[in-house]
C-alpha positions, 0 to 999 in steps of 0.5 A: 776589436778591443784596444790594447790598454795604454800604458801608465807612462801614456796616460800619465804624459797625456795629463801632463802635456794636455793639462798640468803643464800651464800649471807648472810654476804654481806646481813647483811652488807647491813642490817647495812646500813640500819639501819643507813639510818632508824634510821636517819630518826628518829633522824631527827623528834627528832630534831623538838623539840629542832629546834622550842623550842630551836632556833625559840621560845626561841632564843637561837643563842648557840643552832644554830650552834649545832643544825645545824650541827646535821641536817648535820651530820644525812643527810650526814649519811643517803646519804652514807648509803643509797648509800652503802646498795644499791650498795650491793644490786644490787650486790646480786640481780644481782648474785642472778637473774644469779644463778637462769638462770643458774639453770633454764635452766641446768633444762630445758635444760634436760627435755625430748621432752614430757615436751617441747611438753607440755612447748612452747619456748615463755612459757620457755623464759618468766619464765627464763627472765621476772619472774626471774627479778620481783623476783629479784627487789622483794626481792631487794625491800621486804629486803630494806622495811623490813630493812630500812623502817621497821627500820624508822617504829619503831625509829618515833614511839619511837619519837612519843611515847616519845612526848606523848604516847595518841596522838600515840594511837589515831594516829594509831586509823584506824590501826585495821579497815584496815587489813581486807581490806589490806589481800582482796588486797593481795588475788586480788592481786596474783590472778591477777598477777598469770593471767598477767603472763600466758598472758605474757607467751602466748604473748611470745609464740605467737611472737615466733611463728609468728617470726620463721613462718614469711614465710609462715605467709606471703605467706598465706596472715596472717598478719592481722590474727595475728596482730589481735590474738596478739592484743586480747591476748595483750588487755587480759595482759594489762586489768589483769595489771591494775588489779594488779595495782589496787590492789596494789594502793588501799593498799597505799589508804587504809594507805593514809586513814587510816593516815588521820583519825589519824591525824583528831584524833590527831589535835582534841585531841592534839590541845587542849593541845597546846591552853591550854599551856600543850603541846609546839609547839616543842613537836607538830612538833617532834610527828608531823614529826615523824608520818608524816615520819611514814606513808611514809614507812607504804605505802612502807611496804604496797605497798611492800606487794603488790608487794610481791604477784606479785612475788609470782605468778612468783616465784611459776612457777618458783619453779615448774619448778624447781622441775619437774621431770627430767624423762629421766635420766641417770642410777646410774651405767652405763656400757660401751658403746659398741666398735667398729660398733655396731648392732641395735635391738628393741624388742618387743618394745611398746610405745603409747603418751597419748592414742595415741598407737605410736608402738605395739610390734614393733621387728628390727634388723638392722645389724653392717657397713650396711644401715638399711631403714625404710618406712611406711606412716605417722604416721607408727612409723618411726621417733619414732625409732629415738627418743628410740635409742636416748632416747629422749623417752622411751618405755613402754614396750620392749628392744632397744639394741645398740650393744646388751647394752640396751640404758638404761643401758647408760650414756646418753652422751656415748648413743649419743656419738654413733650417728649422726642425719641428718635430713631435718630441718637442725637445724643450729644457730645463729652464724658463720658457723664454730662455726655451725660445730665445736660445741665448740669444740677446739680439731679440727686441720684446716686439719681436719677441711679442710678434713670435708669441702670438704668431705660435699662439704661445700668447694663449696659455702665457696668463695660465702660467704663474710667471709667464715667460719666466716659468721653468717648464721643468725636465724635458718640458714636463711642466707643459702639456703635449700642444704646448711645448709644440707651440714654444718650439714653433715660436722657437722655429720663427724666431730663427727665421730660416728659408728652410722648415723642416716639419717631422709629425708635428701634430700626430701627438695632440689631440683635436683642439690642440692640433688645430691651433698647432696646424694653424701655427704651423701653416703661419710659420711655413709661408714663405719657405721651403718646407719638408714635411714628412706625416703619417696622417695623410689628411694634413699634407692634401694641400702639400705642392708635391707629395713623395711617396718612398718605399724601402729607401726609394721614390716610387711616385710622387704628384699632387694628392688627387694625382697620386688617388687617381693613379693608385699605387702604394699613396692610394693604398695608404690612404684608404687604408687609414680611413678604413681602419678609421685612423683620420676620424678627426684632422686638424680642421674638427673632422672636416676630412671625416665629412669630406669623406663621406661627402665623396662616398655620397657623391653618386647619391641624391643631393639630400644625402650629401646635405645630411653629411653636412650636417651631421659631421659640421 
């Protein structure tokens, strides 16, 4: 359902209230300058009268030096004013657009894995950046029109009423007939501007993607498939630009119009007052600069309106965000998080994504200090596990308990203070490899951190790297092969030290030699804790204390691996499936299980076959 746009005066009082207002005094100073630097201008057109009458009519030599210094002293007045309220103003707006960031991301950064499913990264990234600074220059500039050009506004038209008071009326004649035309603009406007930024927000999202797949964009052939998608979407953005800009144009048109009607006016009228001796030609040229300053911040004015509806686009979005619902949240009144190795347990646990029925009654238990494995096909709900006792979601229905404390009745820091997470996208940042493992933190001891090192068996590939610790491992870890950045997230994992580990196809991406030394980092970092392990290669949980088998979101048995082979069902079918489509033909241990295998397959056999199996498989 779409929302109903907010209004101008909404958006506006919402930027006031939440971040121009503690800048309030430093905004009236501003205001004060621009006072000064308006109401020179004003000062400028009044001169007029005594300049022509005074010096080029009359001749009077004692009225030039004093005129002349006057014209000095409103210029020098208007510079230094003008410079000060500007310096003030890029200081607010630039500590207003900071404030604003920082707010929006603390709120972003909260939102659960639904909302980022539902928000790509490109959409994210154009409201905190690109939205921000058009808010930002907007209010910047609607301040300084409704300051110093307003202020302008009202001084020349005192001039031009104390010349004459007709003349002024039949100057601003058009006024009425343009405020129909001017409020369409700002309709078509906004409109326009509300479009421009989704196909900005679709552009950003749309290099995102191309930039972090830029692998398998190449190697699927899909350069000129992109390029073409972006050129579509970007002729899309600059055609609702020049929109936008059309409209925007086209209020200045409608004063530039306007003004000459008026002056039309006022020349037809006027002019006869002059011929006729009623009127001087100082008088003429006092209401005539006066007016034509006049228009000049009306077409500000007029074009700061304008602007103002683009802003509005952006600054609506940014309000939504703002005041999305944080869903996930901690509970006003945590209890403790359990001590010591904590058990796990989901009960009766239920969850479904839209329509899309994820788990149904879903009950587990896996036990304190040992490893729990998960398989399933697909789809079966593994992964989902994961996400409840992290409360990255939360179940419809049913309980999940982390050492019999319901993960809700957490804080959600002491919640994932409990567990660590390995997994085979080895998320790792941009920046150096130490900064990946510490985290931040400053609390780590160069022995401690030694000990992590070698544990992970990071310490194998450190004299490799130009600058060790210190080398950047690029976006997303590029620099680093695939059983690196494993071994920097193990080491990440043990310096976290928690009871729980949480282990999601860690080695199903590397190849044989790697996998062994990630297996054996793994191993090392599990010992002690509870560890959940979900794998699709069944050869690297057979030593797992229990294995749960889930199928479409239930348990449908769970035992030791020779239980689960013996009993047959779905784990006995999965197993030899995957040695009959020779999916296991080399596991952690160098194709130990291969041999295994067909060491099983040889038992009813004569000894010398067994022994040929030892010998050719290692």
């Amino acid at each position: 359902m779409s929302r109903k746009p907010a209004s101008s005066r909404d958006l506006a009082l919402w930027l006031w209230r939440g971040y121009l207002r503690p800048h309030v005094g430093l905004m009236l100073l501003a205001g004060l300058f621009m006072l000064i630097e308006g109401g020179v201008i004003g000062g400028v057109s009044y001169m007029m009268q005594p300049m022509f009458d005074l010096i080029f009519v009359a001749g009077n030599t004692d009225a030039l030096v004093w005129v002349s210094l006057t014209f000095f002293l409103l210029f020098t007045a208007r510079g230094l004013s003008s410079v000060a309220q500007k310096v003030l103003l890029v200081r607010i707006s630039q500590n207003v657009g900071a404030a604003l960031r920082l707010d929006l991301l603390k709120r972003l950064i909260r939102q659960d894995t639904a909302f980022h499913q539902d928000h790509p990264p490109g959409y994210l990234i154009q409201r905190i950046q690109t939205d921000v600074e058009a808010v930002n220059k907007v209010w910047r500039a609607i301040i300084t029109g409704a300051g110093r050009d307003a202020v302008s506004l009202v001084v020349l038209l005192g001039v031009a009423i104390n010349v004459d008071w007709r003349w002024t009326l039949v100057m601003l004649i058009g006024v009425p007939l343009a405020l129909a035309p001017i409020a369409w603009a700002q309709r078509y406007i906004r409109k326009k501007a509300a479009q421009a930024r989704d196909l900005g927000a679709t552009l950003a999202t749309r290099l995102d993607e191309i930039f972090h797949g830029i692998v398998p964009v190449k190697l699927n052939n899909l350069e000129d498939y992109q390029v073409r998608r972006f050129t579509d979407d970007t002729e899309k953005f600059v055609r609702s630009g020049i929109r936008t800009a059309f409209g925007s144009a086209g209020m200045t048109g409608i004063i530039d119009i306007m003004a000459g009607l008026g002056f039309m006016g006022v020349l037809l009228y006027g002019g006869s007052q002059i011929i006729d001796g009623d009127k001087t030609v100082g008088q003429f040229m006092s209401f005539f600069t006066a007016i034509g300053l006049a228009f000049d911040p009306m077409r500000r004015l007029a074009a700061v309106s304008g602007v103002w509806q683009v802003a509005a686009a952006a600054l609506e979005r940014l309000k939504g965000l703002m005041e999305a619902p944080i869903r996930l949240v901690s509970p006003e009144n945590p209890v403790a998080p359990p001590k010591g190795l904590p058990d796990i347990a989901l009960e009766n646990v239920s969850l479904s994504y839209g329509d899309a029925q994820v788990l149904r009654g879903l009950t587990l238990h896996a036990e304190a200090g040992k490893t729990t494995a998960l398989v399933g096909a697909s789809g079966a709900g593994k992964s989902t596990v994961f996400n409840l006792l992290t409360r990255l979601v939360d179940p419809q229905a049913g309980r999940v308990k982390v050492g019999g404390v319901n993960v809700r009745d957490m804080a959600l820091t002491d919640l994932r203070n409990l567990f660590s997470v390995v997994s085979q996208e080895a998320t790792l940042f941009d920046e150096t490899l130490r900064e990946n493992i510490l985290l931040g933190r400053t609390d780590v001891s160069d022995a401690q951190l030694q000990r992590v090192l070698d544990a992970a068996h990071v310490s194998d590939f450190l004299p490799k790297l130009e600058k060790g610790l210190d080398t950047r491992v690029g976006p997303r870890g590029s620099a680093l092969s695939g059983g690196q950045r494993q071994r920097v997230v193990i080491a990440r994992a043990l310096l976290r030290d928690t009871p729980v580990l949480l282990l999601d196809e860690a080695t199903s991406a590397l190849d044989a030699q790697s996998e062994q030394v990630v297996q054996e980092a793994l191993d090392r970092l599990s010992g002690g804790r509870t560890t959940i392990v979900i794998a699709h290669r069944l050869s690297t949980i057979r030593n797992a204390d229990k294995i749960v088998v889930m199928d479409r979101g239930r348990v449908v048995d769970e035992g030791t691996h020779d239980e689960l082979l013996a009993r047959g069902g779905l784990y006995a079918d999965l197993y030899h499936l995957q040695f009959q489509e020779g999916r296991e033909l080399v596991d952690p241990q160098g194709s130990v299980a291969l041999a295994e295998h067909v060491e099983q397959m040889a038992a009813p056999n004569p000894s010398w076959l067994r022994r040929l199996a030892r010998k050719v498989f290692g």
